[in-house]
GUSE-556146 format. One line per field, with one value per residue (C-alpha): x, y, z; residue number from 1. Coordinates in Angstrom, 1 decimal. Layout:
<nodes>
east <- X	...
north <- Y	...
up <- Z	...
num <- NUM	...
</nodes>
This chain:
<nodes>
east <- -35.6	-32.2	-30.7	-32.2	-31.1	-27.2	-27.7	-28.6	-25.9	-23.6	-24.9	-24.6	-20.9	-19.8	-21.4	-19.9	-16.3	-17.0	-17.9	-15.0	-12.4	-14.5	-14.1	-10.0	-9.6	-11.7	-9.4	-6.8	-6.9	-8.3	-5.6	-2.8	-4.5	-5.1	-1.5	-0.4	-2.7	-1.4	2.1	2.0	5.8	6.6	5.0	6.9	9.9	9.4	8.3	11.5	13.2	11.5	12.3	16.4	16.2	15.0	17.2	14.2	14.3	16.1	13.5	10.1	10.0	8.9	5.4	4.6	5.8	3.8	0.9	0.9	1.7	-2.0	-3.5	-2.5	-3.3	-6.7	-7.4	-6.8	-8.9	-11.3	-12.1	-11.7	-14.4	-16.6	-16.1	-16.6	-20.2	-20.2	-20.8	-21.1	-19.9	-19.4	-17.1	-15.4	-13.9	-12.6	-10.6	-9.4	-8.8	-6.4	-4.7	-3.5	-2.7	-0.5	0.7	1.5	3.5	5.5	6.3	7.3	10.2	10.8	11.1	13.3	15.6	15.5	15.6	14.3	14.4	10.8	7.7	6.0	3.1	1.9	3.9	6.3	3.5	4.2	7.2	7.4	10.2	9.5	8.9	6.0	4.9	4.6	3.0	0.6	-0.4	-0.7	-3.5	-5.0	-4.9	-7.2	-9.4	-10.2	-10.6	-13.3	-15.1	-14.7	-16.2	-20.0	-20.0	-23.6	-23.2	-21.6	-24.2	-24.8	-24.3	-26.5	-28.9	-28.0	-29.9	-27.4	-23.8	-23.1	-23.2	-20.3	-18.5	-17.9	-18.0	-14.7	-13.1	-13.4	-12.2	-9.2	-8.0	-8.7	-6.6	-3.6	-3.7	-3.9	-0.7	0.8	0.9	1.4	2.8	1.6	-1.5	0.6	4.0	5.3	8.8	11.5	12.0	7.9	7.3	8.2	10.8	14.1	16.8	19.6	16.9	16.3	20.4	21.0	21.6	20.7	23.6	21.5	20.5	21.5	24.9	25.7	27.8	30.5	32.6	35.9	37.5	41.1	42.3	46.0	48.4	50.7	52.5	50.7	47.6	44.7	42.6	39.7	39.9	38.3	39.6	38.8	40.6	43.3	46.6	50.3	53.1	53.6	50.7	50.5	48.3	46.8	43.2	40.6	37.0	34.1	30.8	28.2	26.3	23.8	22.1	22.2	20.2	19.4	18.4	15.2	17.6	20.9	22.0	21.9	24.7	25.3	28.8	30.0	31.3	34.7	34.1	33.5	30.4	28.1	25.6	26.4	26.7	23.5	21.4	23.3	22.5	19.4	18.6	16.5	17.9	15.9	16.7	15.6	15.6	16.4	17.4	18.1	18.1	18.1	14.4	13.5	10.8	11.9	8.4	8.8	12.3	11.4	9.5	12.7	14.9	12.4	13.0	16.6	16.9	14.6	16.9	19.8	18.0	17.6	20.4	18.8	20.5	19.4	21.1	20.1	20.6	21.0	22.4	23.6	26.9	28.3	27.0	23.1	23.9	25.4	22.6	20.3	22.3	21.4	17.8	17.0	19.7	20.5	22.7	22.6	24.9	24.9	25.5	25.5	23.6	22.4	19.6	17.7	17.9	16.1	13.6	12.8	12.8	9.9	8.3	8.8	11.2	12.1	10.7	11.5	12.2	12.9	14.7	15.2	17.7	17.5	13.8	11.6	9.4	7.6	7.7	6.5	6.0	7.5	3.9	2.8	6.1	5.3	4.7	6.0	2.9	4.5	7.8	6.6	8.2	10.9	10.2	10.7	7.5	5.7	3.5	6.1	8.5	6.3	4.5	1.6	-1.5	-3.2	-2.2	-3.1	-6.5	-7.3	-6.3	-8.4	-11.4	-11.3	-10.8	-14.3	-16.0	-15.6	-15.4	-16.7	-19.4	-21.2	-20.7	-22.3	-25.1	-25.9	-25.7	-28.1	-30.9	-30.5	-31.0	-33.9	-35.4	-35.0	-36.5	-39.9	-40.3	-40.1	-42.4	-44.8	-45.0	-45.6	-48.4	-49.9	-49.4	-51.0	-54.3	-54.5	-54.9	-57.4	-59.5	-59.5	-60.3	-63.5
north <- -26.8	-27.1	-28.0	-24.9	-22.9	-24.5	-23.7	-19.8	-19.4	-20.7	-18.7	-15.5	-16.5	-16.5	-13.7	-11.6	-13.3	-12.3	-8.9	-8.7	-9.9	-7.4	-4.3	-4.9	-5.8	-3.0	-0.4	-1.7	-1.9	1.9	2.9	1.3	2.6	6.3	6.8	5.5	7.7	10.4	10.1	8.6	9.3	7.7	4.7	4.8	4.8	1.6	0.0	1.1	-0.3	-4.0	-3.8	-2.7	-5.9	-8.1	-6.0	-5.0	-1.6	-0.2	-2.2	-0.6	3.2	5.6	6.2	2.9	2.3	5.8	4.3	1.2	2.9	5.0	2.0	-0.2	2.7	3.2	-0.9	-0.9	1.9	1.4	-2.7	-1.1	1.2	-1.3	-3.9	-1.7	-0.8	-4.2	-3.8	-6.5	-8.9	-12.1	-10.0	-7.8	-10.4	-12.8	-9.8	-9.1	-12.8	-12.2	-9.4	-10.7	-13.8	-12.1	-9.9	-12.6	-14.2	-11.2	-10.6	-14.4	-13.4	-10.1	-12.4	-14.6	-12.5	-9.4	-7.5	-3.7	-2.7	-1.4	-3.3	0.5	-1.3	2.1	4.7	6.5	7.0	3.2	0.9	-2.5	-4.7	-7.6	-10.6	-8.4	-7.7	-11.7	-12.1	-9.4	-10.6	-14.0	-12.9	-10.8	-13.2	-15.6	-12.7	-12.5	-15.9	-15.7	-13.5	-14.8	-17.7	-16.2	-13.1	-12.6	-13.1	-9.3	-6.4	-3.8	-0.1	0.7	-0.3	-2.2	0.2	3.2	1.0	3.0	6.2	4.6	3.1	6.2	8.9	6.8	5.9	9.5	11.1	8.7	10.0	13.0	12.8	11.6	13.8	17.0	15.6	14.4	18.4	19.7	17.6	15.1	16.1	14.4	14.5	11.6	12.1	13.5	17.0	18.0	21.1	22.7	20.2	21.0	19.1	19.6	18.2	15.3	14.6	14.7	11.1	11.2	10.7	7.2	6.3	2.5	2.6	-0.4	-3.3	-4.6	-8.2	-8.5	-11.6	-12.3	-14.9	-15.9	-19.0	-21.6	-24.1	-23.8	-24.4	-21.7	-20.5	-17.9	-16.0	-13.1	-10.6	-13.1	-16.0	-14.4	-16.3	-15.5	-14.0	-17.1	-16.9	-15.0	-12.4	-13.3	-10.9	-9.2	-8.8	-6.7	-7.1	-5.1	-7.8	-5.5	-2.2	1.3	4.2	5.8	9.4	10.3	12.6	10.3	11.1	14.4	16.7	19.3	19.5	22.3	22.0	22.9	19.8	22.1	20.9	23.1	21.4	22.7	26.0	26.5	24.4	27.1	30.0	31.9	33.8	32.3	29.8	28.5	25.2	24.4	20.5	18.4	14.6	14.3	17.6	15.8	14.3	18.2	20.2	23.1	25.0	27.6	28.6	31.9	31.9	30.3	33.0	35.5	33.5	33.5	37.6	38.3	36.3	38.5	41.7	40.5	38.7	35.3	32.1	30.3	26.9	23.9	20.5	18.1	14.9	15.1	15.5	18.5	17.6	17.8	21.2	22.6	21.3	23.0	26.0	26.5	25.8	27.7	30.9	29.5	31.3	30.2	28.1	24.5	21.6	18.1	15.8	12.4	11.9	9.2	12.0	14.5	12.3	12.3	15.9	16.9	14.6	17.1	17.6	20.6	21.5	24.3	24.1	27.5	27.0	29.4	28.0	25.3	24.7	23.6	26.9	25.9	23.5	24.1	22.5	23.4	23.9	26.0	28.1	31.6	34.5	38.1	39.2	37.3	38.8	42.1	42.1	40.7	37.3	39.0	40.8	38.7	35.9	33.8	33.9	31.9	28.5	28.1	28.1	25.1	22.3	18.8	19.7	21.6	19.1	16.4	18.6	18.4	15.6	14.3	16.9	16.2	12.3	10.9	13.5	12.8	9.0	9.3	11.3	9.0	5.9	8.0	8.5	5.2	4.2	5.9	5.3	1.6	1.7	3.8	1.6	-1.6	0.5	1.2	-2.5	-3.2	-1.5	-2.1	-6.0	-5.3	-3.8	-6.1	-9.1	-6.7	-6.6	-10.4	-10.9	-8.7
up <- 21.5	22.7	19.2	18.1	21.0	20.5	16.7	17.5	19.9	17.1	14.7	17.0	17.4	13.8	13.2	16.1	14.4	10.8	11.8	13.7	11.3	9.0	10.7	11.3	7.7	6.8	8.9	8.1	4.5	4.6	6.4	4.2	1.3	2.8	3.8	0.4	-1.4	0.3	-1.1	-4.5	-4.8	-1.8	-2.4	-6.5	-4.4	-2.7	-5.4	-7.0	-4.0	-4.9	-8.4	-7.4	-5.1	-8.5	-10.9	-12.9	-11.8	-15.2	-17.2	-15.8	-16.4	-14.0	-15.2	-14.8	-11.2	-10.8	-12.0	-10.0	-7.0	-7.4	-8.4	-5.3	-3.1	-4.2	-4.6	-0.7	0.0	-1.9	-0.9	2.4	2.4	0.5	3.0	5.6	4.3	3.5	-0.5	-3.0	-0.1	-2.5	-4.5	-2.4	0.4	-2.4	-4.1	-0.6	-0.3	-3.6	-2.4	1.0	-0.2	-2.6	0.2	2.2	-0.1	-0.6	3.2	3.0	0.4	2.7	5.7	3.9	2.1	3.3	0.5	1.9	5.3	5.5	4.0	3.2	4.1	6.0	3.9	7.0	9.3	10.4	9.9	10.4	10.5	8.1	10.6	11.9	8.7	7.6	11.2	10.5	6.5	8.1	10.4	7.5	5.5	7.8	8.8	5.0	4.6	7.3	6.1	2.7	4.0	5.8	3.6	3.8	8.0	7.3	8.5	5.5	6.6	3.3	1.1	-2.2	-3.8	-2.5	-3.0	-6.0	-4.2	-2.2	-4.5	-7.0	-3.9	-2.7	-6.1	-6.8	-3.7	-3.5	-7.4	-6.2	-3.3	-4.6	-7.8	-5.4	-3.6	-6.3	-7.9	-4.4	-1.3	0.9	2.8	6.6	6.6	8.6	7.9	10.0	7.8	8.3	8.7	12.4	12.9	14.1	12.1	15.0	17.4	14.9	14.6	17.9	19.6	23.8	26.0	27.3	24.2	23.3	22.1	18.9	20.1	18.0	17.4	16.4	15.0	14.0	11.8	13.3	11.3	13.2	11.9	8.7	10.5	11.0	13.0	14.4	18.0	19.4	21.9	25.2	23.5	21.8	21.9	22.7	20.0	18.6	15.5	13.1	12.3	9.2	9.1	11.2	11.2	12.8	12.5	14.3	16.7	18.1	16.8	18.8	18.8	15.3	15.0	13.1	10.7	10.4	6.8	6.1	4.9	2.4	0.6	-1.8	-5.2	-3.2	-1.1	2.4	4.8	5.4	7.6	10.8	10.0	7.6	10.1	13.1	10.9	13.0	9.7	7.3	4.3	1.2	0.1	-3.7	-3.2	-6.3	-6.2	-10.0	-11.9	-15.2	-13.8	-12.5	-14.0	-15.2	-15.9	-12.8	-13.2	-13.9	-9.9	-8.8	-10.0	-8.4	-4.9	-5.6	-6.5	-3.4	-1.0	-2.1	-1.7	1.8	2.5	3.2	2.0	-1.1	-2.0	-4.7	-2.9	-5.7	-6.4	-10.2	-11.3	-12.7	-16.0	-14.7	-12.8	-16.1	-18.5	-15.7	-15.4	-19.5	-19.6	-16.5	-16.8	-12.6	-10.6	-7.3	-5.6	-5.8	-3.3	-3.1	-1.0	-1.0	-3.3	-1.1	1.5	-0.8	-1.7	2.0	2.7	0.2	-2.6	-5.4	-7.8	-7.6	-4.1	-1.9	1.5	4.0	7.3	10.5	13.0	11.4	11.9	8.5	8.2	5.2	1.9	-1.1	-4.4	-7.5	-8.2	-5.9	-5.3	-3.4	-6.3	-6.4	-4.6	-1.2	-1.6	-1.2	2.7	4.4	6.0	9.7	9.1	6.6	6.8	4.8	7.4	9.9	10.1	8.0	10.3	8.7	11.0	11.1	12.9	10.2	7.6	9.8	9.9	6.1	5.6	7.5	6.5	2.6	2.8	6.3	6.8	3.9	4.1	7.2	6.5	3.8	6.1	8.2	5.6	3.9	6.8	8.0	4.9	5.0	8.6	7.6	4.2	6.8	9.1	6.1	5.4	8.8	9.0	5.9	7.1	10.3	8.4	6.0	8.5	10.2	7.3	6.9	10.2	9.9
num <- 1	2	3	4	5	6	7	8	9	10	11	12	13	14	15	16	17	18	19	20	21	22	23	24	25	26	27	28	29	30	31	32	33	34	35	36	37	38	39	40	41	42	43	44	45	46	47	48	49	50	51	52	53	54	55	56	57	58	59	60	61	62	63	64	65	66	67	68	69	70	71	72	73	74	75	76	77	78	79	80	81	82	83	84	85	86	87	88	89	90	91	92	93	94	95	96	97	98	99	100	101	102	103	104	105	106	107	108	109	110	111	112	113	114	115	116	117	118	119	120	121	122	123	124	125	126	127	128	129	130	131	132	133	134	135	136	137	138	139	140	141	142	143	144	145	146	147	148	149	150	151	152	153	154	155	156	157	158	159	160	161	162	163	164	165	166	167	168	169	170	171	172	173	174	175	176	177	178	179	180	181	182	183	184	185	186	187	188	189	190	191	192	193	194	195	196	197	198	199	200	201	202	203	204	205	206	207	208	209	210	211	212	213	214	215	216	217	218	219	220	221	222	223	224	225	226	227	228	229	230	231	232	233	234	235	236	237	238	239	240	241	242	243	244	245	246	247	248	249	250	251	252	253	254	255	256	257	258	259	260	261	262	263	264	265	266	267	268	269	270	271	272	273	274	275	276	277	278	279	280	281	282	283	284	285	286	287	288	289	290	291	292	293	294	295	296	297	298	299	300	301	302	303	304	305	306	307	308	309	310	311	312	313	314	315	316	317	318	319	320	321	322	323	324	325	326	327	328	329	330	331	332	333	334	335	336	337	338	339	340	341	342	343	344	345	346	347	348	349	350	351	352	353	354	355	356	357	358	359	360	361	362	363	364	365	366	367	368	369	370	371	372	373	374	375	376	377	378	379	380	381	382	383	384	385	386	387	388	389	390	391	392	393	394	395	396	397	398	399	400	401	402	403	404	405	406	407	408	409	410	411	412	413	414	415	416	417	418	419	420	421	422	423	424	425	426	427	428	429	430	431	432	433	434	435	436	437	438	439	440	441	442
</nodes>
C-alpha cells in the first residue's frame, strides 16, 4: 500500500509538471507565432537582418525570405495551438523538440556574436536582448523535452476524433491572417509611428532620463616609448600626443522615435517644421521606389490633387536615389514633392510599399495601404469636417473582440460540445454497464 500510495503521488507530480511545461510552451509558441503572423514583412526583415549578418542576404531573393517568414509564423502557431489541445502528442512535442533546439542554437550564435540587436522572437510587441533570449530558449528547450518525454501524461481538450477540426480551423485562420495583413497592414501596431501617436512626444528625451557615459583614452610617446592614459592619469607636457579614443562605456536614454528626419532634394530639414505644422500633411511612405508598386498611382495622384485644392501637405518619403524618383516620376506621371529619409525608418512607419500615412500636429491620424488607399468618394469634404480627418474608431478592443470571436469563440465552443459529448457517451456506457450486471445478477 505505501509503494502504491508513493507511486501515485509521483505520478500526480509529473503530471502536474508536464502540464505545466505544456501550457507555457503552448502560450508561448502561440504568441511568437501570432505576433509574427501579424506582420509578415516585419518578420522578412529580420530574416534579412540574419542573412546581412552571414552575407547571404544578396543570394536569397525576397520571395523566398517572404515565404519563410509565413511559414515560421504559422509553424509556431500552429504546434502551439495543437499542443495546447494537446493533438497528436507523440508528434507534436518532438517537432517542438526540433524547433527549439534549433532556436536555441541560434540564440547561442546571437549570444556569442552579436550579430542583430533584437532576436524578433516577438515581432516589436517584445524585445529581448539576446542573453535573455538564450536564457529563455534554454528553459524552452527543457520544457519541450519534458513534455516530449510523458506526452501521453498531457490532458486532451478534445477528442481524437475532432483534432482535424483544430488543426485545419488554425492552419486556415493563421494564412488567412497574414495574407489580410500582408495586402493591408498589421492587425497591432507595436511600433512607435502607430496610429494616435505623437512623433514629437516619441522624440523627446526627459530631462532625468539616463544620460550615456563616455571614455576617453590618449595614446602619448616618450623617449620612443608608448603609452595609454585616460583623463585621471594623464601626464605632464613632456609626451607626446600621439592619438585619442572614445568609446561609449555605458548606454543612456533612447527615445522610441530616434531616427527620424526628412531632408529635401535641396538638402533643407523639414522635420521640425512638418511635425510643428497643426494642419494636416500626407506622407506617401516608400523605402525603395524601384521595389514600389505602382498599381494605384492613379488614387495617389487623386490624394495628391485633393491636398492642393485644400491646401494640406503631401510629401513621398523615399530612400532611392534620384534615379528611382525619376524612373517613378515616368511610370506614375508624379508630381509631388520628394524627400529623403532613412529607409530602415520607413520600413518602421508602415509595412507597405507604398503606404500612406496622414499627420495633424504631428500626430499619426491614419495609415493606409497602397491597397486600400481612401477613394474619390472620401475626398468629397475637407478633412476638418470629414470622417478622414479623425482617428479611425476601430481600436484595439474592437480588433480583440474579433479576433475571439472568429478564432477563440469557436475553438471554445467546440471544446465545449466535444466535450459534452464525450461525457454523455461515457454516461451512456455507464449505464448500460450498470444494467447489464443487473441482468446477470437476476
Amino acid at each position: 500500500m505505501p509503494s502504491s500510495a508513493s507511486s501515485n503521488s509521483v505520478n500526480r507530480l509529473r503530471s502536474i509538471i508536464v502540464n505545466v511545461c505544456r501550457l507555457v510552451l503552448a502560450v508561448t509558441l502561440v504568441l511568437s507565432g501570432f505576433v509574427k503572423a501579424i506582420d509578415p514583412l516585419g518578420t522578412q526583415y529580420k530574416i534579412q537582418d540574419y542573412l546581412s549578418a552571414l552575407s547571404l542576404s544578396d543570394l536569397v531573393p525576397d520571395w523566398l525570405t517572404l515565404g519563410t517568414s509565413i511559414t515560421l509564423s504559422a509553424t509556431e502557431f500552429c504546434l502551439g495551438i495543437f499542443l495546447l489541445f494537446a493533438i497528436h502528442r507523440r508528434t507534436v512535442t518532438k517537432l517542438i523538440v526540433v524547433l527549439m533546439a534549433v532556436m536555441t542554437l541560434i540564440s547561442i550564435w546571437l549570444w556569442w556574436a552579436n550579430p542583430v540587436s533584437d532576436c524578433g522572437c516577438f515581432g516589436d510587441a517584445l524585445h529581448l536582448t539576446n542573453g535573455e533570449t538564450f536564457a529563455k530558449n534554454i528553459v524552452l528547450l527543457g520544457m519541450a523535452l519534458v513534455t516530449a518525454r510523458w506526452p501521453l501524461t498531457m490532458v486532451r481538450f478534445i477528442s481524437k476524433t475532432n483534432q482535424w477540426i483544430v488543426i485545419n480551423y488554425t492552419l486556415l485562420f493563421v494564412i488567412i491572417i497574414s495574407g489580410y495583413c500582408l495586402w493591408s497592414l498589421p492587425l497591432f501596431d507595436f511600433r512607435p509611428y502607430h496610429v494616435g501617436a505623437n512623433l514629437l512626444e516619441g522624440m523627446e528625451i526627459p530631462e532625468t532620463a539616463e544620460q550615456p557615459e563616455f571614455e576617453t583614452t590618449f595614446i602619448l610617446e616618450k623617449d620612443g616609448v608608448r603609452r595609454t592614459f585616460t583623463l585621471d592619469d594623464y601626464p605632464d607636457s613632456t609626451w607626446t600626443f600621439i592619438d585619442s579614443k572614445t568609446v561609449m562605456t555605458k548606454e543612456g536614454y533612447v527615445p522610441p522615435i530616434h531616427d527620424f528626419s526628412i531632408e529635401t532634394a535641396d538638402g533643407d530639414d523639414l522635420t521640425d517644421s512638418l511635425l510643428n505644422d497643426q494642419g494636416y500633411t500626407f506622407l506617401l511612405i516608400s523605402p525603395h521606389l524601384e521595389d514600389a508598386s505602382d498599381s494605384h498611382f492613379g488614387e495617389i495622384d487623386q490624394l495628391y490633387e485633393y491636398s492642393q485644392d485644400h491646401g494640406y501637405g503631401f510629401y513621398c518619403l523615399t530612400a532611392s536615389g534620384e534615379r528611382g524618383i525619376s524612373r517613378w516620376r515616368e511610370l506614375t506621371g508624379a508630381e509631388y514633392p520628394f524627400c529623403t529619409t532613412d529607409a530602415t525608418t520607413l520600413k518602421t512607419i508602415i509595412r507597405s510599399n507604398p503606404g500612406l500615412l496622414l499627420l495633424h500636429g504631428g500626430r499619426v491620424m491614419r495609415k493606409w495601404s497602397h491597397n486600400q488607399l481612401p477613394g474619390i468618394d472620401a475626398l468629397q469634404q475637407p478633412l476638418e469636417s470629414s470622417a478622414l480627418g479623425r482617428m479611425p474608431d476601430d481600436g484595439v478592443s474592437g480588433k480583440v473582440f474579433r479576433l475571439v470571436v472568429y478564432f477563440v469563440l469557436p475553438l471554445l465552443l467546440l471544446t465545449i460540445t466535444d466535450r459534452l459529448w464525450a461525457w454523455t457517451r461515457w454516461l451512456r456506457k455507464t449505464r448500460g454497464s450498470k444494467k447489464s450486471k443487473t441482468k446477470e445478477s437476476k
